[in-house]
C-alpha positions in Angstrom: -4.9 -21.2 6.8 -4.8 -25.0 6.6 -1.9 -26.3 4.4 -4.9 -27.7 1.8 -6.4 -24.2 1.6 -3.4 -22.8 1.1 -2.6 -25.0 -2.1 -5.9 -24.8 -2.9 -5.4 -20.6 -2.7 -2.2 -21.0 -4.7 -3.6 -21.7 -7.3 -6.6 -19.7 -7.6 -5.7 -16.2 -9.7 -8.5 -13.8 -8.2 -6.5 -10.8 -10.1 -5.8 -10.9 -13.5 -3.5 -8.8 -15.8 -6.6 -7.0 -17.3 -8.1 -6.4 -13.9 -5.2 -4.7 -13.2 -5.0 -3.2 -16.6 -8.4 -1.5 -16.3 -7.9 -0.1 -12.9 -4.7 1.5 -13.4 -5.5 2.9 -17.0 -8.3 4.5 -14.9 -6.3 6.5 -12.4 -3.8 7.0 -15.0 -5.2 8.1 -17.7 -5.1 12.2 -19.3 -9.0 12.2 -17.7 -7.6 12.3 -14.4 -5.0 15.5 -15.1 -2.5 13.8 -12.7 -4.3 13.3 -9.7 -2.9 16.4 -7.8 -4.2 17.2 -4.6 -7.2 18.8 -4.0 -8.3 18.5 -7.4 -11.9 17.4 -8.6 -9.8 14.7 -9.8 -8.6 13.3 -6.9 -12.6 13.5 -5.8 -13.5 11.3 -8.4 -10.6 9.1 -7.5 -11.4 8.4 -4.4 -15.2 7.9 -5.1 -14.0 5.7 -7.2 -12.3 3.3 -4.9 -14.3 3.5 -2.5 -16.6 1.5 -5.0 -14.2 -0.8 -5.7 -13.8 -1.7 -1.5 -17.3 -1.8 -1.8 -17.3 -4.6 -4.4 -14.9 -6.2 -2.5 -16.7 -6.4 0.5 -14.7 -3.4 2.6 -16.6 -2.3 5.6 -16.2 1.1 7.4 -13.6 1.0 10.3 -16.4 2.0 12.7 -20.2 1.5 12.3 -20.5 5.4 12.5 -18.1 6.5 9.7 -17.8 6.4 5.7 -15.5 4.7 3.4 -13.9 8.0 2.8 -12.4 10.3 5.6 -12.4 13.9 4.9 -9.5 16.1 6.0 -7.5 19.1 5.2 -3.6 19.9 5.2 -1.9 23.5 4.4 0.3 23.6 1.6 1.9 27.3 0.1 -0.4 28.9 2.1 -3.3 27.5 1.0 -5.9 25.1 2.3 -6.5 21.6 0.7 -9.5 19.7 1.2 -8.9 15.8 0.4 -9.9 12.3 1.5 -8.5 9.4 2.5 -10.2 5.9 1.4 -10.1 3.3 4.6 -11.8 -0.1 4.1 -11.8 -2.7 6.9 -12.1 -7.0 6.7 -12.5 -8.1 10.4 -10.3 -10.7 11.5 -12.1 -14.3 12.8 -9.5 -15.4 15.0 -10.6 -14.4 18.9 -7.0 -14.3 19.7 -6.3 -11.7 16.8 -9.0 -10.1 15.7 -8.3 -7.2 17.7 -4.9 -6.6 15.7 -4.5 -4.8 12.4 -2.2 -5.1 9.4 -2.7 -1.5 7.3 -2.1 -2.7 3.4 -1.5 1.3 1.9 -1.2 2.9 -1.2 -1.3 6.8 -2.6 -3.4 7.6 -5.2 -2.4 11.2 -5.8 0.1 12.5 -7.7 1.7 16.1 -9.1 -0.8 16.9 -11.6 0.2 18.9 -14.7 3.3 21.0 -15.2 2.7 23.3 -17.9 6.0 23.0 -21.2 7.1 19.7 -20.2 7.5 16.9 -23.4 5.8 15.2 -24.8 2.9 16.2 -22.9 2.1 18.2 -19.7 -0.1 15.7 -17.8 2.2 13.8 -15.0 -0.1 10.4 -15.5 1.5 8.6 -12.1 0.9 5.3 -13.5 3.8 3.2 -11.5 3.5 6.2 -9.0 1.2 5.2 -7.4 -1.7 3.9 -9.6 0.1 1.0 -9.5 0.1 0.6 -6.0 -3.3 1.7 -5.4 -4.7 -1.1 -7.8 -2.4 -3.6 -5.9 -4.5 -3.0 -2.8 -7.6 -2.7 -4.4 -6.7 -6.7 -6.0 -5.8 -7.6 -2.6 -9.0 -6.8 -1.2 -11.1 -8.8 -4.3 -8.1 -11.7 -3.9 -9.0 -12.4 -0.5 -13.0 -11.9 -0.7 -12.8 -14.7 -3.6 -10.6 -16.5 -1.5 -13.7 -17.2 0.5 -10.6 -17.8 4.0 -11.4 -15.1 6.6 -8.0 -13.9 8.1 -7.2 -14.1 11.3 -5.8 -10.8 12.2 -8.4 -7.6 11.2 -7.1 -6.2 8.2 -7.4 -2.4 6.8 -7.1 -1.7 3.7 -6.0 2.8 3.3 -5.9 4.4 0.3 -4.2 7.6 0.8 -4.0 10.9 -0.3 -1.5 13.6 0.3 1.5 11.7 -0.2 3.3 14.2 -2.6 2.3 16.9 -0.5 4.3 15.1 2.7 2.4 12.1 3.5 0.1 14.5 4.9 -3.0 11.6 4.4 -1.3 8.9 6.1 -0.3 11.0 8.6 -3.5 12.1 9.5 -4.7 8.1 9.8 -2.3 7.5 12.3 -2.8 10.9 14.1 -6.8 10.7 14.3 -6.0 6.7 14.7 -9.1 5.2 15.1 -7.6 1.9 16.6 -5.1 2.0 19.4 -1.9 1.9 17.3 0.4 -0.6 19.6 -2.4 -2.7 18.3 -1.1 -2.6 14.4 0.8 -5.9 13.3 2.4 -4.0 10.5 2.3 -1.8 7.8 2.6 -2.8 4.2 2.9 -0.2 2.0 2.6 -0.6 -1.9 4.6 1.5 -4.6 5.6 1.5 -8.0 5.2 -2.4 -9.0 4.0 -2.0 -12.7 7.5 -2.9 -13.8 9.2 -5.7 -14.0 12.9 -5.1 -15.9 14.8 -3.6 -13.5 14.6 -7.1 -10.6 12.9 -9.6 -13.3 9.5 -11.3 -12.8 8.5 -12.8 -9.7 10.8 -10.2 -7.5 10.2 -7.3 -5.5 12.1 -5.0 -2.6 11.0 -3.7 0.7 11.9 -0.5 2.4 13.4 -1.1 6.1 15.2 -4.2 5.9 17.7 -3.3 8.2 15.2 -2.0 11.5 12.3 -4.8 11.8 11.7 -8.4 11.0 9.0 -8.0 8.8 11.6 -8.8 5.9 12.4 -12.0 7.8 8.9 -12.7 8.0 8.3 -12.4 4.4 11.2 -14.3 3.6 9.8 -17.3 5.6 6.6 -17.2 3.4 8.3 -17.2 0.1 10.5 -20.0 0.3 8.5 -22.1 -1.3 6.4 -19.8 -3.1 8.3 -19.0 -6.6 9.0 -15.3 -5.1 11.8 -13.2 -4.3 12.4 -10.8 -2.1 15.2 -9.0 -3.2 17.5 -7.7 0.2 20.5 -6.0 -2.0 18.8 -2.1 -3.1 21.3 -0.7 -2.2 18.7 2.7 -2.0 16.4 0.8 -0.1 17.0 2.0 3.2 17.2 5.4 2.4 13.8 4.7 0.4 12.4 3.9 4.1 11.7 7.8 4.7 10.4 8.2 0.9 6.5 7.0 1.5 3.8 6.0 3.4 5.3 3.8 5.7 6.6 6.3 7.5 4.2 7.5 8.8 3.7 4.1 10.8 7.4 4.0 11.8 8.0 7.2 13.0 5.1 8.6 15.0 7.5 10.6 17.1 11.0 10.5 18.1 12.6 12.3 21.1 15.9 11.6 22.7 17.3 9.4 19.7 14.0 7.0 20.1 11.6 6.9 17.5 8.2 5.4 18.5 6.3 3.4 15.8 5.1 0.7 13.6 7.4 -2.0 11.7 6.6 -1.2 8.3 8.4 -1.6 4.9 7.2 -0.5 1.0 7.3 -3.0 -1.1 8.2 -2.2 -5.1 10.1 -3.2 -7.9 11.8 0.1 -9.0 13.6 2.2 -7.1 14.2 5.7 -8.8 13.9 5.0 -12.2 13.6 7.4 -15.0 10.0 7.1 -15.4 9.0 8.2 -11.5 7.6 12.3 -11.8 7.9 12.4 -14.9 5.9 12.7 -17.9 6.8 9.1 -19.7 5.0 7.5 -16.6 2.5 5.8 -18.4 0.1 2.9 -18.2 2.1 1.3 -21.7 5.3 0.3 -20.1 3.2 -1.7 -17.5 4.2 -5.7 -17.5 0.6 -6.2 -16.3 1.6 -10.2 -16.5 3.9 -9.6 -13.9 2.2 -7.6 -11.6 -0.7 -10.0 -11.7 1.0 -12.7 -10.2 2.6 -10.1 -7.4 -0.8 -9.2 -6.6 -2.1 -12.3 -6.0 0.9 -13.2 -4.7 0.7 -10.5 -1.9 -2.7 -11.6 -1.5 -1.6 -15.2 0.2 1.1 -13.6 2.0 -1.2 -11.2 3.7 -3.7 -13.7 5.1 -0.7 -15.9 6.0 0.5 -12.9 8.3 -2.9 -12.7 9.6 -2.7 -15.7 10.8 1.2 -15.6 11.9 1.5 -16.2 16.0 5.1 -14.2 16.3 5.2 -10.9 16.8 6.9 -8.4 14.3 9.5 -6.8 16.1 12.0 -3.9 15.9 15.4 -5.2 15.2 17.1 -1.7 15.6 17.2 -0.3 18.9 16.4 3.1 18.0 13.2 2.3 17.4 10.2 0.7 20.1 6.9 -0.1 19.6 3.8 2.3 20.9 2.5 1.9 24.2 -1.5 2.7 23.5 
């Protein structure tokens, strides 16, 4: 992006707090019984965003396929059928077009558990509605935006993560890109809140192994945003989502083959997360507006980045196809 686009950009709010609002009251709400896997819920879910890459402009990630990617895991002995949701914006950049940065989310959750107070429905609102509505503003952000981004970028809703990251998983194990040709992954969780860093302040998982952080950090010094580098449970949160699915495709002999990748949120653990009392009305939708968008500028500035992301811990190297 030219330095005028970009100003112009900055100041253009494609997302607002009632966008955000409405989507996540959607997937959170007692309608959707908690979003657990393999439920006519999570059907409806994913039907449901699938519409909403649609709006946004989202193509499929190969003429022949769907929005949605059928697939099944085994959990307690029994088979689950679910979906992932994988929308695609092709990069204009000759030079970069063929590489991908994977913006993810999970839009399931543990569904009811039957006694608990005050109710029995486990809503998931900051885990992960929120994060699934991030993407989904992302997505509308940069079609309003009207800048094409240099580097191709996907866009995965996925299933399964409560199960074991069993839908991201999948993605990168039926990959239908060659995966030394993914940038990086950022992964989206729990951002509805905004008391625990203060406004205009988020964390990301893996600080300490790539230079995505580094790369972020470049972005946002003049942007009004933090990223905040002292969770202390950050690091250990690396191995707690989606993202890992992208850095750790398979290790052998103490080297682990994968992705740089981080999840970006602003709680850690808090006393909300699988439980009940995660619900759409502690949301600082305000707040999360002005991540979303904020995430939004940062991804087509990646896009557009000419240095590579690299590993920064030597345990861990980059695919080879």
């Amino acid at each position: 992006m030219s330095a005028g686009v970009n100003l112009a950009y900055s100041q253009h709010r494609a997302v607002t707090s009632e966008n955000l609002k409405e989507w996540v009251s959607f997937l959170a709400s007692d309608n959707m019984m908690g979003r657990r896997n393999g439920s006519p819920e999570m059907k409806l879910a994913a039907d449901w965003i699938a519409g909403k890459f649609s709006e946004s402009g989202l193509k499929p990630v190969a003429p022949s396929l769907d929005l949605i990617h059928n697939y099944t895991f085994t959990s307690r002995q029994n088979q689950v059928n679910e979906r992932n949701v994988i929308g695609l914006i092709e990069g204009s950049d000759p030079a970069l077009k063929g590489e991908y940065i994977v913006l993810s989310a999970h839009f399931d959750h543990v569904g009811i558990k039957r006694g608990s107070k005050p109710d029995s429905i486990y809503n998931g609102a900051d885990d992960n509605a929120a994060g699934t509505a991030a993407i989904i503003g992302i997505a509308k952000a940069i079609k309003e935006s009207g800048i094409r981004p240099g580097r191709s970028i996907i866009f995965a809703a996925f299933s399964g993560e409560e199960s074991g990251m069993r839908g991201s998983r999948n993605f990168v194990a039926n990959s239908l890109i060659p995966l030394k040709k993914i940038y990086a992954n950022l992964n989206f969780e729990m951002i509805g809140h905004s008391e625990y860093l203060g406004k205009k302040k988020y964390y990301m998982t893996g600080c300490l192994l790539s230079d995505l952080d580094n790369a972020v950090g470049e972005y946002n010094r003049n942007s009004g945003f933090q990223l905040v580098d002292t969770i202390k449970l950050a690091h250990l949160l690396f191995g707690s989502s989606d993202n890992i699915a992208f850095s750790r495709i398979t290790t052998s002999q103490g080297v682990t083959t994968g992705i740089p990748s981080g999840t970006f949120a602003t709680t850690t653990m808090a006393p909300h997360i699988h439980n009940v009392t995660d619900e759409v009305s502690l949301f600082d939708f305000d707040n999360m507006s002005d991540l979303v968008n904020h995430f939004s500028r940062l991804v087509l500035w990646l896009s557009d980045r000419k240095k590579e992301i690299v590993w920064t811990d030597k345990t861990f190297v980059k695919p080879e196809k």
